[in-house]
DRENNUZA-365279 format. One line per 4 residues: number of its first residue (from 0); for each residue x, y, z of N, C-alpha, C, O. Coordinates in pm, 1 decimal, m for minus. Each point is the difference from the previous one (the first is absolute). Last residue first. Layout:
N
NUM	X,Y,Z,X,Y,Z,X,Y,Z,X,Y,Z | ...
//
This chain:
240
239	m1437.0,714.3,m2.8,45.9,5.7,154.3,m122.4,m75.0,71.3,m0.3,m15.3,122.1 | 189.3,m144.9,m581.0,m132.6,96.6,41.7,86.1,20.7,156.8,88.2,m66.4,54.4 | 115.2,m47.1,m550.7,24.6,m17.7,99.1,m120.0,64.6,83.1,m41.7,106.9,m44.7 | 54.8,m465.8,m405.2,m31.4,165.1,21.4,52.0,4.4,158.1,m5.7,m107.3,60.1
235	m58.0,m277.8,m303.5,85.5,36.9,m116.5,41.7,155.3,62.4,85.0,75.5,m47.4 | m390.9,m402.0,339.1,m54.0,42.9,m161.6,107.5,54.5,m138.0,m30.3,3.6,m119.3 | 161.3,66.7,622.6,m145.0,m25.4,m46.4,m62.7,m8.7,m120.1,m61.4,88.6,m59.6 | 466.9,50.7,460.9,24.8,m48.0,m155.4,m129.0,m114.0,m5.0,m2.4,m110.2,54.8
231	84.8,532.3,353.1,16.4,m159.8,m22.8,m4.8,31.6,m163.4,m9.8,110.1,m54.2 | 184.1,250.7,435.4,m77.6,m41.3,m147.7,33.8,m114.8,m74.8,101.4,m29.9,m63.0 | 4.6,122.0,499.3,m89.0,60.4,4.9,m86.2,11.4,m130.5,m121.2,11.6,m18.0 | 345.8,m416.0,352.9,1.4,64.0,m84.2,m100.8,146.9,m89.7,m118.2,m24.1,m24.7
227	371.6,m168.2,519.3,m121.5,16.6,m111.8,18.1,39.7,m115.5,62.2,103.9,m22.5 | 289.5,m319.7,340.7,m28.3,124.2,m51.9,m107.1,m14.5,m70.0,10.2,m66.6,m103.0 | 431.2,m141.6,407.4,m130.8,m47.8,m19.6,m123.1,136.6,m10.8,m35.0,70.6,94.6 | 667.7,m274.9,m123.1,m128.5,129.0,26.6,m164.9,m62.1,m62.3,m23.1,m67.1,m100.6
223	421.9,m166.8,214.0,93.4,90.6,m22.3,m129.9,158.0,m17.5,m0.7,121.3,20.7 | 59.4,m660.1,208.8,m72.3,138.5,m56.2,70.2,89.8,16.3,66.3,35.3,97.5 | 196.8,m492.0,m95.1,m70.8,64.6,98.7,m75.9,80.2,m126.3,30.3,m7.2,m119.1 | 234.0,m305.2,m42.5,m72.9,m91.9,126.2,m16.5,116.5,73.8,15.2,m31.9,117.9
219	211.6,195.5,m437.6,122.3,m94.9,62.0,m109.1,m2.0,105.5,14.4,56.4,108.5 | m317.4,191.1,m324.6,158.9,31.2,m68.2,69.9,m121.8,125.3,m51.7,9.9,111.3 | m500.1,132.4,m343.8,111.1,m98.9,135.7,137.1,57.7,m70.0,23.2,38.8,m114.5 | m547.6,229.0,88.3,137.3,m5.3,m78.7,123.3,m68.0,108.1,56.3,51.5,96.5
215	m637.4,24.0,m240.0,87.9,m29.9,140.9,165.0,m53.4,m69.2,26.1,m96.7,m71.5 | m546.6,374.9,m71.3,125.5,m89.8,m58.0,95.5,23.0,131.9,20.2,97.4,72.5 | m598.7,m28.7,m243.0,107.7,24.9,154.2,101.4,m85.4,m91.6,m30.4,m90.0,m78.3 | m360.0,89.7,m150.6,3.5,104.7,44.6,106.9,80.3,113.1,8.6,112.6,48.8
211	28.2,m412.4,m517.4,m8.6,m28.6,92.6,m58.3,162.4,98.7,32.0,111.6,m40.8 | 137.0,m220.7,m409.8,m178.3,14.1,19.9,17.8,m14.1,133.1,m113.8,32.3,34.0 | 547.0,47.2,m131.9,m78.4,108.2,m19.5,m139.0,m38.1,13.5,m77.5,82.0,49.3 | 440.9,m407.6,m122.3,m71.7,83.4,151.6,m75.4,138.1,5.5,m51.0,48.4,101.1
207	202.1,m246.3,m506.2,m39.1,m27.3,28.8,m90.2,m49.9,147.1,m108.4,m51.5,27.5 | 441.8,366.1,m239.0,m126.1,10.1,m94.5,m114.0,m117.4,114.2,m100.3,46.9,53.7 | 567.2,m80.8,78.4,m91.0,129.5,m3.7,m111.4,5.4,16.6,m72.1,0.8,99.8 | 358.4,m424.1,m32.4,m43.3,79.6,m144.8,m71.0,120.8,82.8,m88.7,m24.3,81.8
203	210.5,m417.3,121.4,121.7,142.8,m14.8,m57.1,77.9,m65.7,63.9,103.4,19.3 | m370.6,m427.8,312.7,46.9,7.9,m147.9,123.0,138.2,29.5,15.8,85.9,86.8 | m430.5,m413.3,114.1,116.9,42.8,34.3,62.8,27.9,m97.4,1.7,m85.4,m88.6 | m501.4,135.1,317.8,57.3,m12.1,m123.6,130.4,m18.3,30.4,30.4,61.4,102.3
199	m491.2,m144.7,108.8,139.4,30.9,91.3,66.0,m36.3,m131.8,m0.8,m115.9,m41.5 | m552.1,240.8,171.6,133.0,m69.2,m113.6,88.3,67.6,111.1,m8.3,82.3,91.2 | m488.1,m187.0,52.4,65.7,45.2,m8.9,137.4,m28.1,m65.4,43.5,m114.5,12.2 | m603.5,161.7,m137.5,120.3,m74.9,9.5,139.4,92.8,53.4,28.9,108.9,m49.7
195	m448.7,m39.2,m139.8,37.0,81.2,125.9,92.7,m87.9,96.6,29.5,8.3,119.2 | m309.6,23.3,m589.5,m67.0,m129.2,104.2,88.8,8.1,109.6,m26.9,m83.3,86.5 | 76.8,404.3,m398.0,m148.1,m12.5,m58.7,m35.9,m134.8,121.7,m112.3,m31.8,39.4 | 580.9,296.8,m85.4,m110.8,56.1,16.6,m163.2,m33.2,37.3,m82.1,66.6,63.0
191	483.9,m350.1,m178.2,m21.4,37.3,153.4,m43.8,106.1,44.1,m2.2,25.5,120.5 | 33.8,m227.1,m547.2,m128.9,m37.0,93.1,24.6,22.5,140.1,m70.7,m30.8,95.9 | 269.4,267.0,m444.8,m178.5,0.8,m43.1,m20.2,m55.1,122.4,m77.3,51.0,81.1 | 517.5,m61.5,m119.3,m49.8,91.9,78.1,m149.5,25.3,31.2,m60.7,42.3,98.4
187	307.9,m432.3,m380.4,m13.9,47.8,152.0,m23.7,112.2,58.0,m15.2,m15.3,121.2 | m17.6,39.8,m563.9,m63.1,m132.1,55.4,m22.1,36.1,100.8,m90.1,70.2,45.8 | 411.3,166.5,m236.7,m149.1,47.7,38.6,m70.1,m25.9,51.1,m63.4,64.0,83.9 | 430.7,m273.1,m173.3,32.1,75.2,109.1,m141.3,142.3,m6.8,m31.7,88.1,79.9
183	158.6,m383.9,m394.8,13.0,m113.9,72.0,m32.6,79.9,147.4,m23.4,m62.3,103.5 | 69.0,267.1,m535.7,m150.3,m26.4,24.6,21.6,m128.3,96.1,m83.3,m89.9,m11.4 | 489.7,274.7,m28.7,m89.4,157.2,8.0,m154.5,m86.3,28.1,m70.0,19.0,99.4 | 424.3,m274.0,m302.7,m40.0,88.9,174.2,m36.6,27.3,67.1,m9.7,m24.9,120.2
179	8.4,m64.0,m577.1,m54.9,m117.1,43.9,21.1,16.4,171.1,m68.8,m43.9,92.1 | 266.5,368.4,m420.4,m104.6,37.3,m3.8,m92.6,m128.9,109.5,m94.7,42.2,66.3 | 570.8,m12.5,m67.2,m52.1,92.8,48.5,m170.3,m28.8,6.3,m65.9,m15.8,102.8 | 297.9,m460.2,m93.1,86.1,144.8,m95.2,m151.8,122.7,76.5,m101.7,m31.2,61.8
175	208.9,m439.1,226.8,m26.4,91.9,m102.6,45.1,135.5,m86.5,76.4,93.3,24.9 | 90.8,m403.3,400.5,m20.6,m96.1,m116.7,m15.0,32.1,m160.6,54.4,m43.9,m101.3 | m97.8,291.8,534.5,92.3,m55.8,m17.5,53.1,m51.5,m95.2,112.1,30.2,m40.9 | m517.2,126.7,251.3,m9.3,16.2,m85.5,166.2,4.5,m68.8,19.0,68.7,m100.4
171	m184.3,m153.4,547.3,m123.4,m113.5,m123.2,60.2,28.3,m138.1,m5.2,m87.7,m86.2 | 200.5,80.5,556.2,64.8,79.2,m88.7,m76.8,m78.8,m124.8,31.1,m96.9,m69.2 | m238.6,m41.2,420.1,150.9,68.2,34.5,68.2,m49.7,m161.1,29.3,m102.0,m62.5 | m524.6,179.6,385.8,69.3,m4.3,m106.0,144.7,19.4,m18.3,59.8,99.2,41.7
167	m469.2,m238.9,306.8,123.7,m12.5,27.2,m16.6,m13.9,m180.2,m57.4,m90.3,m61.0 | m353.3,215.8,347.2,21.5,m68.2,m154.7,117.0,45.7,15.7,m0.8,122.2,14.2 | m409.7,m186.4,381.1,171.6,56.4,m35.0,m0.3,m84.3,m129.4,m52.1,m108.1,m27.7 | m329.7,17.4,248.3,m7.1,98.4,26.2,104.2,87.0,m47.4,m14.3,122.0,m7.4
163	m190.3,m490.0,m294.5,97.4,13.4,96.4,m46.5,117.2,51.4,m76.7,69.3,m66.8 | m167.8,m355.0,m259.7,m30.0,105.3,20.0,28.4,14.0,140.1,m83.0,m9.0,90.4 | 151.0,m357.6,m371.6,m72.9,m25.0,118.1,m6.3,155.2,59.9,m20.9,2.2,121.3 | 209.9,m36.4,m544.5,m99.0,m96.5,m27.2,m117.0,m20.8,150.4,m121.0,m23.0,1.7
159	578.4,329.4,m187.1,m133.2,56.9,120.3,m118.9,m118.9,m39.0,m113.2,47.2,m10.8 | 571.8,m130.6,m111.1,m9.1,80.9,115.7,m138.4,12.7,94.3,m38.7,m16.2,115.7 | 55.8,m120.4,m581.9,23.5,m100.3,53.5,4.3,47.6,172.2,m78.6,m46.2,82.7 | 70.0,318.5,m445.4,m132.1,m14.3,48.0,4.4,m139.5,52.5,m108.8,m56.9,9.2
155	509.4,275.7,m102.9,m73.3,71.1,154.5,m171.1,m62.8,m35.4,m88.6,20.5,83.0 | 375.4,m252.7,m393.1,39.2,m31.9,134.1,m50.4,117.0,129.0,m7.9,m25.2,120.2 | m73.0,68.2,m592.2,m70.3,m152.5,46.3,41.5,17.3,129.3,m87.6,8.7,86.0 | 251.4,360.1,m253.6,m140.6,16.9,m3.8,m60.5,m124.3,30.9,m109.2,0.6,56.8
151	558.1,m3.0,m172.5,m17.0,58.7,83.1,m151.6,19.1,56.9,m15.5,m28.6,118.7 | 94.8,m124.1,m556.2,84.7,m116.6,120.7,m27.7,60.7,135.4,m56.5,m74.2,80.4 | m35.0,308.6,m490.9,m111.9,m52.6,74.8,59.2,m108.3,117.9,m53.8,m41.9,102.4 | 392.5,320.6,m249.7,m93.4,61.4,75.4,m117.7,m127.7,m26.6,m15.2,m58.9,107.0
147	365.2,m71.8,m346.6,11.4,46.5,165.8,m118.1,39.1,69.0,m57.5,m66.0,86.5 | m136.9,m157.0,m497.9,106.7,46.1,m17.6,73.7,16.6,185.8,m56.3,m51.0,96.8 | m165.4,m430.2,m303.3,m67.2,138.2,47.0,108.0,114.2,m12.9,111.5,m49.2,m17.7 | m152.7,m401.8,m50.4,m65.7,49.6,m108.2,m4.5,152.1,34.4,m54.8,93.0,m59.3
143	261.6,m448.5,329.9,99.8,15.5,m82.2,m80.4,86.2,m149.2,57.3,14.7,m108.0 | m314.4,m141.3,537.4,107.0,121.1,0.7,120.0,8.1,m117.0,73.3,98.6,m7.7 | m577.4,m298.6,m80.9,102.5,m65.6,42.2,129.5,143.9,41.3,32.5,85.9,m82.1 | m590.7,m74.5,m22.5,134.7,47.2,m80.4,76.7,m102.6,140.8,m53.9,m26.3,107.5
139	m407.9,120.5,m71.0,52.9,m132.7,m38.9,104.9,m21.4,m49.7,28.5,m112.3,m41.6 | m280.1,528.9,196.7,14.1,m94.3,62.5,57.0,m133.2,m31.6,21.7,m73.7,96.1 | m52.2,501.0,m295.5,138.3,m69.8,57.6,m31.7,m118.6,58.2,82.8,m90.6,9.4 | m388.8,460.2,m84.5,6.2,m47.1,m158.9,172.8,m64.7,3.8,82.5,18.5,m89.4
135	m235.4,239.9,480.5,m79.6,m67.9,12.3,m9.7,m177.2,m144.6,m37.7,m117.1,3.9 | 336.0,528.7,195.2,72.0,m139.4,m72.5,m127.3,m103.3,6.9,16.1,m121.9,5.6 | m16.4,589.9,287.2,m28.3,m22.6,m143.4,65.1,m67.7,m76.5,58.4,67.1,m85.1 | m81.8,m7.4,607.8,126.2,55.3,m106.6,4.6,m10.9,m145.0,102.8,1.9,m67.7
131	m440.5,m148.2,323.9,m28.9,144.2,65.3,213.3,30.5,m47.1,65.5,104.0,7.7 | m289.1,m515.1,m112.7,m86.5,68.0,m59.0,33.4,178.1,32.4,m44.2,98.7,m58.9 | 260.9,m466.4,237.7,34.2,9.4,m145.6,m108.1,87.1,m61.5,17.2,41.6,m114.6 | m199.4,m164.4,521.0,178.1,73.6,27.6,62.9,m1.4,m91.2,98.5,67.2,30.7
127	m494.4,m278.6,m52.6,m78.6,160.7,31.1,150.9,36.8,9.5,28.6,108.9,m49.6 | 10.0,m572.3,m21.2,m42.7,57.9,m129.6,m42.9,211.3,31.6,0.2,93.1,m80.5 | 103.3,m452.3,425.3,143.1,44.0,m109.1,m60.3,101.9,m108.0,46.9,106.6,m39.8 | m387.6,m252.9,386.0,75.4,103.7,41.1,122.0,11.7,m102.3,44.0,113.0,m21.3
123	m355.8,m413.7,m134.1,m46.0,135.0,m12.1,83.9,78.2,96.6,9.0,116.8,m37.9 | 100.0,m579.0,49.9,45.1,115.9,m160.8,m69.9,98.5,m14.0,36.0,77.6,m88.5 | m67.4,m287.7,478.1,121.7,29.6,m2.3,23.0,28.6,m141.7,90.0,72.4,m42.7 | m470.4,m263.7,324.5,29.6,143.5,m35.9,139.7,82.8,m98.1,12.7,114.5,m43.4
119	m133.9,m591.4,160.1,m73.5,26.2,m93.4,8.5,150.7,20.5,m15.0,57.5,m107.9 | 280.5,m292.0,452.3,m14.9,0.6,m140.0,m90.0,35.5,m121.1,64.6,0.7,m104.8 | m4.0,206.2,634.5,m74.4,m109.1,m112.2,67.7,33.9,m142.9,10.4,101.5,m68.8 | 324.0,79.3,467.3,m149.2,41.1,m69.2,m55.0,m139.1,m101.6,67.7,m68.9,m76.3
115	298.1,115.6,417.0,m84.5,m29.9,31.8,m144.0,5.8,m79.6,m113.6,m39.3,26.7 | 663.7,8.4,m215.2,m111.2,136.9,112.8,m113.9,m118.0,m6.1,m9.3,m91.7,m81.7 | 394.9,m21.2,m201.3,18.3,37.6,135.7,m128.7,39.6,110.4,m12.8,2.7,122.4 | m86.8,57.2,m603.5,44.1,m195.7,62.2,61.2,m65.4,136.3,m24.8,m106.8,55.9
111	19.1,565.3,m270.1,m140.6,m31.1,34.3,m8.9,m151.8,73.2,m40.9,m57.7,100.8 | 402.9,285.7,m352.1,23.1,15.2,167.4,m165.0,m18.2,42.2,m34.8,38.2,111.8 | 77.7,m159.4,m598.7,117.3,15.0,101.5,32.1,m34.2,164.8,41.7,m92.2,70.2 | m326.8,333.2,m508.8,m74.8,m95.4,76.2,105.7,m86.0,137.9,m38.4,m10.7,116.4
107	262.3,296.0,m480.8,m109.0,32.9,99.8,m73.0,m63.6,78.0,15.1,25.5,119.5 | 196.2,m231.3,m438.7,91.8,72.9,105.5,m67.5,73.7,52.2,m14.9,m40.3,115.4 | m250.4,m149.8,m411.7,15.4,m113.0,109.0,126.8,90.4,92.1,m6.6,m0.8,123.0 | m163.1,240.5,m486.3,m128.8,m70.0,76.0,33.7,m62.8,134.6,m53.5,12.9,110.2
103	365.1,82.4,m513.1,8.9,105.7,133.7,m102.1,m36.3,126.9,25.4,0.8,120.5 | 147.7,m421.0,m359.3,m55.7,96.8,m53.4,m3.1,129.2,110.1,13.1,m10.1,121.9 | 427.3,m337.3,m194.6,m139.0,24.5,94.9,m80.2,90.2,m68.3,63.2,86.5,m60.6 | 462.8,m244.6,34.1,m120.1,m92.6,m112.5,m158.3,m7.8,80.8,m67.7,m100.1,23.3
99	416.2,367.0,199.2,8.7,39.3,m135.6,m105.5,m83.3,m107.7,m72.7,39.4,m91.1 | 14.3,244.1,589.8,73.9,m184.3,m22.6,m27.5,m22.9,m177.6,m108.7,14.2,m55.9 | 290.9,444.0,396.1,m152.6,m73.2,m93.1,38.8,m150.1,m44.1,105.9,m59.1,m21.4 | 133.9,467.4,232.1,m12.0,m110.2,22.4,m120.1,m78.1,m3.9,m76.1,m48.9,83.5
95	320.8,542.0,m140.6,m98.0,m46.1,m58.7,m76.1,m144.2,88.2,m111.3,15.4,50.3 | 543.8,320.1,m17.1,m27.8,m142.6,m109.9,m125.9,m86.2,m24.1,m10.2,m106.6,m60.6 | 29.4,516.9,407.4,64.8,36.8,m177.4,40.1,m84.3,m42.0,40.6,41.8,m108.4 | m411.5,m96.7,445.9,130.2,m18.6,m13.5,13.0,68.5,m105.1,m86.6,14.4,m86.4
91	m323.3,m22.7,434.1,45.3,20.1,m106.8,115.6,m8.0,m49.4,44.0,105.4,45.9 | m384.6,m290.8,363.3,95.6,42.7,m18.0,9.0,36.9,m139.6,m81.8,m69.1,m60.8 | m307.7,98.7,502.6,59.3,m40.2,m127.9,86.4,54.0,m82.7,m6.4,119.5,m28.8 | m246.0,m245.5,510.4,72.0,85.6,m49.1,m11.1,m111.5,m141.5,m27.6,m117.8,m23.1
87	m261.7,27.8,307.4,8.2,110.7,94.5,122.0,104.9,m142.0,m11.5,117.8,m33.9 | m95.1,m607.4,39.7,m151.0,62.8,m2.4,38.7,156.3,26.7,m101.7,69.4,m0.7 | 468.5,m415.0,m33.9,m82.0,m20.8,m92.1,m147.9,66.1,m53.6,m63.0,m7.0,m105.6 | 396.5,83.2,499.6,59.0,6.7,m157.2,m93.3,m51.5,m67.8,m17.9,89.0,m83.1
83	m127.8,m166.8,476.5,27.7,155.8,m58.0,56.9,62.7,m92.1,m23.2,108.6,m53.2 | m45.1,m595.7,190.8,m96.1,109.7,m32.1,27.0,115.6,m39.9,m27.7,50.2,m109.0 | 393.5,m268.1,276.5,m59.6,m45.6,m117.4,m118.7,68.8,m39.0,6.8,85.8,m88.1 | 161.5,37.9,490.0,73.0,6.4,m84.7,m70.7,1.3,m128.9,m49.4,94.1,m62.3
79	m88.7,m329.4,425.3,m68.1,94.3,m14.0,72.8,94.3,m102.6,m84.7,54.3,m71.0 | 187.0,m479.6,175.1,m109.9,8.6,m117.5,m44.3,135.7,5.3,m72.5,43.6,m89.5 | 500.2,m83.1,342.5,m6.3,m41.3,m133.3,m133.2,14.9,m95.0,m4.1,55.1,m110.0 | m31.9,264.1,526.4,54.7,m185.1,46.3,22.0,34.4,m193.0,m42.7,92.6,m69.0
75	95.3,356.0,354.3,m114.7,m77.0,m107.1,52.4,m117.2,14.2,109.4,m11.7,55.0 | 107.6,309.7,205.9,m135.0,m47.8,44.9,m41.4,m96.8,m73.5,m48.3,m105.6,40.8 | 402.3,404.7,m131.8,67.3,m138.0,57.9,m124.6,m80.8,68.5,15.9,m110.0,52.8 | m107.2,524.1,m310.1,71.8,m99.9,m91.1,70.4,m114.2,30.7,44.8,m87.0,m74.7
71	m394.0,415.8,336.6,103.6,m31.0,m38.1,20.3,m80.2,m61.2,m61.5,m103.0,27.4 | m384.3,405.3,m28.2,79.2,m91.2,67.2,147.7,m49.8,m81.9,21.7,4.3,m121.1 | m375.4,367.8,m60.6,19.1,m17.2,192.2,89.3,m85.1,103.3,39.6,25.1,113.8 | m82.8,m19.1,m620.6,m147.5,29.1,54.0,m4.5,m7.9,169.7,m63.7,m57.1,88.6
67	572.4,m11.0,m261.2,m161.9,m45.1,m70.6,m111.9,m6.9,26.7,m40.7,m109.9,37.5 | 587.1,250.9,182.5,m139.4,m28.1,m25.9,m95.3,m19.2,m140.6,16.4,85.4,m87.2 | 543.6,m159.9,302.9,m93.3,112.3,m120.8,m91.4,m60.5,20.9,6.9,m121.9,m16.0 | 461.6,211.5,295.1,m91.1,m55.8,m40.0,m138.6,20.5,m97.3,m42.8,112.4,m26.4
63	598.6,m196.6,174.5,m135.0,124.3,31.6,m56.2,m82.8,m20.8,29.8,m119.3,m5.7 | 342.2,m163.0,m181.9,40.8,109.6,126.7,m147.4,100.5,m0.8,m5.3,47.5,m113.4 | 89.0,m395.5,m216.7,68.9,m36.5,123.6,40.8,61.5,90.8,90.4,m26.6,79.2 | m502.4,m63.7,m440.5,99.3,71.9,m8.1,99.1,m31.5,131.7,m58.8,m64.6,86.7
59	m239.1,m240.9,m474.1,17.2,37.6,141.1,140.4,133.8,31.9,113.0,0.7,m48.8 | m417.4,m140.6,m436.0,100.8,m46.7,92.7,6.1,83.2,132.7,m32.7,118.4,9.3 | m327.0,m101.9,m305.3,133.1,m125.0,m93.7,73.0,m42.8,81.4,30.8,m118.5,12.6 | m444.8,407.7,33.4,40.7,m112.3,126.4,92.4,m85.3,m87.5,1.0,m123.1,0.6
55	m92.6,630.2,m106.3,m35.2,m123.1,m71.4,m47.5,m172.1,43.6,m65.4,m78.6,m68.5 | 354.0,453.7,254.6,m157.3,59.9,0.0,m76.5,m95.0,m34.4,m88.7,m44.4,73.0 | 558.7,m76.0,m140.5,m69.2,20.2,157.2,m161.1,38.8,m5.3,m92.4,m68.1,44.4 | 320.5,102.8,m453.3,m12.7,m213.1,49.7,m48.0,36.8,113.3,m112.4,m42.8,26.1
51	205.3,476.1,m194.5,m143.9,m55.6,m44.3,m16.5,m156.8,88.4,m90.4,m48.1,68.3 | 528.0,259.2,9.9,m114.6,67.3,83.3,m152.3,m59.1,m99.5,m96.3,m33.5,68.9 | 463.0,m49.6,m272.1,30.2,m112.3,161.6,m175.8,69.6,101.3,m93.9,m46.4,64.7 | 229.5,238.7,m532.8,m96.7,m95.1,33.4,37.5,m127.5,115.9,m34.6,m117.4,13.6
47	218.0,562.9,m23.4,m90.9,40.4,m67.7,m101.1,m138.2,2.0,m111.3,m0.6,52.5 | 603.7,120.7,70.6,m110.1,m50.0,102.9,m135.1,8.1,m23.9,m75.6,m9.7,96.7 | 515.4,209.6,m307.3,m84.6,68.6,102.5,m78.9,m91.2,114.8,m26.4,28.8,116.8 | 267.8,m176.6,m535.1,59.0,m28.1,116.4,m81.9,71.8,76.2,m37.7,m72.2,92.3
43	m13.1,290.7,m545.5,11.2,m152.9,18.8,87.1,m17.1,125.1,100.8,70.6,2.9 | m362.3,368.3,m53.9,106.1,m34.0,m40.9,27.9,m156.7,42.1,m7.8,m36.1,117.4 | m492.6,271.1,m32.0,191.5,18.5,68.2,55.0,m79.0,m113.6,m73.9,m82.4,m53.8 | m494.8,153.0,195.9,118.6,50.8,m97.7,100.1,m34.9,84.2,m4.5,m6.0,122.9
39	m516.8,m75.9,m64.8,117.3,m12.9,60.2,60.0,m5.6,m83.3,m33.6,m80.8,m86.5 | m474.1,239.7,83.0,108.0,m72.2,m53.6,145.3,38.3,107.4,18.7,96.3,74.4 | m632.1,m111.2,m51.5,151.2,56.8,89.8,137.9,m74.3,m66.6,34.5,m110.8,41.1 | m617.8,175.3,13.9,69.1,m22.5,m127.1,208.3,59.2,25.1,64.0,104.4,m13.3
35	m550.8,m210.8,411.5,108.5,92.9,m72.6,28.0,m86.5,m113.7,m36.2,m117.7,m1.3 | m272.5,m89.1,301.1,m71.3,93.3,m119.5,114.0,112.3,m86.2,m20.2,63.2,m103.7 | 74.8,m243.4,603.8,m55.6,m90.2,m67.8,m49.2,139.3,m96.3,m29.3,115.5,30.5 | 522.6,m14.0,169.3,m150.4,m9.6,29.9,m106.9,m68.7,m107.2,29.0,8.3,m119.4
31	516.4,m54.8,317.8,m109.8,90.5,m107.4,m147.1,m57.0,64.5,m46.3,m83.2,78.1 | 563.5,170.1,201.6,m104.6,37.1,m40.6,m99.9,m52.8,m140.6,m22.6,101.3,m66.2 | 565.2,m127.2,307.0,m110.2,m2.2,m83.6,m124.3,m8.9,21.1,m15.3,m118.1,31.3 | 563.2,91.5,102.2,m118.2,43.2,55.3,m123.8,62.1,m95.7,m2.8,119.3,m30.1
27	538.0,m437.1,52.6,m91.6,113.1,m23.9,m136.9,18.1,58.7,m38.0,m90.2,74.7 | 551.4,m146.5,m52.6,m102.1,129.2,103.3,m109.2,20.3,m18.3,m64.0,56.2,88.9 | 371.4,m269.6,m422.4,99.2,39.5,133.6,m135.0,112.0,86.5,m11.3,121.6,15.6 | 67.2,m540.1,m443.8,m83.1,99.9,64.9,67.2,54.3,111.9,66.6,m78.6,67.4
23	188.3,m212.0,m309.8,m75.7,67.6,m102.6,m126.2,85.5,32.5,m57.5,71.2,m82.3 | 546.7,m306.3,201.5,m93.8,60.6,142.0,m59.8,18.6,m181.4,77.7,8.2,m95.1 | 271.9,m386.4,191.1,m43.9,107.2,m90.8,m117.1,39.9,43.7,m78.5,m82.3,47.0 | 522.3,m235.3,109.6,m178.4,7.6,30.6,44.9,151.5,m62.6,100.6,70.5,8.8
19	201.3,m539.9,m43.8,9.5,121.1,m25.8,m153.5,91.7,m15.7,m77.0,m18.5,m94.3 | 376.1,m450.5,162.8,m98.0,64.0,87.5,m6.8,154.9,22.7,27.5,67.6,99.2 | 56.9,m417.1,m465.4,134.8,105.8,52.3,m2.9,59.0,132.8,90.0,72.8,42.0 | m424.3,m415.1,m222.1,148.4,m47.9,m34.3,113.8,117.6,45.5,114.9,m19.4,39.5
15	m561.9,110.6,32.1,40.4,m114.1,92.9,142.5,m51.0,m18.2,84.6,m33.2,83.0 | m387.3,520.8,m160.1,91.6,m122.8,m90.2,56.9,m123.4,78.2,110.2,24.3,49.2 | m574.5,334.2,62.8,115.3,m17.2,32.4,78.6,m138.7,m168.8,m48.8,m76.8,m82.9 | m303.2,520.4,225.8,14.6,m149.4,m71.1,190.7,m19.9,19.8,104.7,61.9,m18.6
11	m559.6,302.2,245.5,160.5,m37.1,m63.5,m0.1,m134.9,m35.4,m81.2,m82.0,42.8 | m280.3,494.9,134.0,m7.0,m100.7,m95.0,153.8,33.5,m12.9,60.0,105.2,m22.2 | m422.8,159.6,328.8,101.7,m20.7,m45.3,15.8,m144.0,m95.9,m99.9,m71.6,m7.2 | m218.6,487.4,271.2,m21.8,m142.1,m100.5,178.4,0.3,m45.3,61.0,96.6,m45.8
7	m353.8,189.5,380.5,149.6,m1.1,m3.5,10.7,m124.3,m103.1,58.9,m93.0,55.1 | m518.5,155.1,m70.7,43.8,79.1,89.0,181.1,m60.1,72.1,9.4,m86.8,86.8 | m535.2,98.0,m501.4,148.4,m40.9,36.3,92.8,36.4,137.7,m13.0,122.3,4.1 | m530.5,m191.3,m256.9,119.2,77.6,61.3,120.5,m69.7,63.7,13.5,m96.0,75.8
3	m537.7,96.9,m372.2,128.9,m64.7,m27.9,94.9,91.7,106.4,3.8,120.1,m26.7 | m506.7,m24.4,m87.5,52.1,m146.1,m14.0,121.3,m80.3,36.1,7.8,m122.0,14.4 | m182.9,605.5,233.4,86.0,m55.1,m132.6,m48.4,m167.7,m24.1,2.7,m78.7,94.6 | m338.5,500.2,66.1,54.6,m123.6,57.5,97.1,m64.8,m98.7,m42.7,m42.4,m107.4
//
């Protein structure tokens, strides 16, 4: 059963001052399924993260249409929206966006404040999600103490504080030099091995669609090809 499908999805933005409209999705047709690990590749302009804002509920697309657990994206009311971004998905940026004079404790803690969950739970759920990207001995560091990569590591255990069905990464490891990557992108795989999370990676890098098990390649707002992968990148190692 997919979590997520797309069907003739289009997306244009228009210029008002020149009235000049720019197509950035032209058609597409998508598929994933709850529990896949599925990166999206293309060349800058492809349409790479117009298509996350959509999946994402960032933004509305203006032509098809795209489901969420069965239902349409023109169904959901505003709060219902809201929820779902807040309980259902979680986002990762390659800037990070951590609030700077904050302990990691509390950026994490975060999107809890949003959510329906009791306060008094809420530093044992931050604290088990810093715990499961190991910055356990962080908790009180300030982001200006921290290097890239743990920067990175606050913010997917910020992601998964309300333990999302979808973890939206785009382009996590952007920011980072090789080796801080590499363990940014284990992470995530550990846990969309170990708690079956589904990821929607977006990234140019290779290396780094590679943990992915399926890579979906946009060229000028369409698919250019959608391909299993057969020997994933695990650990430093490729396994079939």
């Amino acid at each position: 059963m997919p979590i997520m499908e797309v069907k003739n999805l289009e997306k244009t933005y228009q210029d008002e001052d020149v009235a000049l409209v720019t197509r950035v999705l032209n058609g597409l047709n998508l598929k994933i399924n709850r529990g896949e690990f599925v990166a999206v590749m293309g060349p800058s302009g492809s349409g790479k993260s117009t298509l996350l804002h959509i999946l994402g509920f960032l933004d509305p697309p203006t032509g098809g249409e795209y489901l969420f657990d069965n239902k349409l994206s023109s169904d959901y009311s505003e709060d219902e929206v809201a929820r779902v971004r807040n309980k259902k998905l979680g986002f990762v940026f390659q800037s990070f966006n951590l609030l700077p004079r904050t302990t990691v404790l509390e950026n994490v803690k975060l999107p809890l404040q949003y959510s329906d969950v009791r306060e008094e739970l809420w530093d044992e759920m931050a604290r088990k999600a810093i715990e499961s990207v190991g910055l356990t001995q962080r908790l009180d560091f300030e982001p200006s103490q921290l290097s890239g990569g743990e920067k990175q590591r606050v913010a997917i255990a910020r992601a998964l504080v309300n333990n999302p069905d979808v973890i939206f990464a785009d382009e996590p490891t952007g920011n980072l030099d090789s080796k801080s990557g590499e363990l940014v992108m284990e992470i995530i795989q550990k846990l969309h091995f170990e708690m079956g999370h589904t990821v929607i990676l977006i990234t140019h890098e290779t290396y780094t669609a590679e943990y992915a098990e399926r890579i979906i390649k946009l060229r000028d707002g369409e698919i250019e090809s959608d391909t299993k992968v057969e020997k994933r990148r695990i650990g430093g190692k490729f396994v079939k």
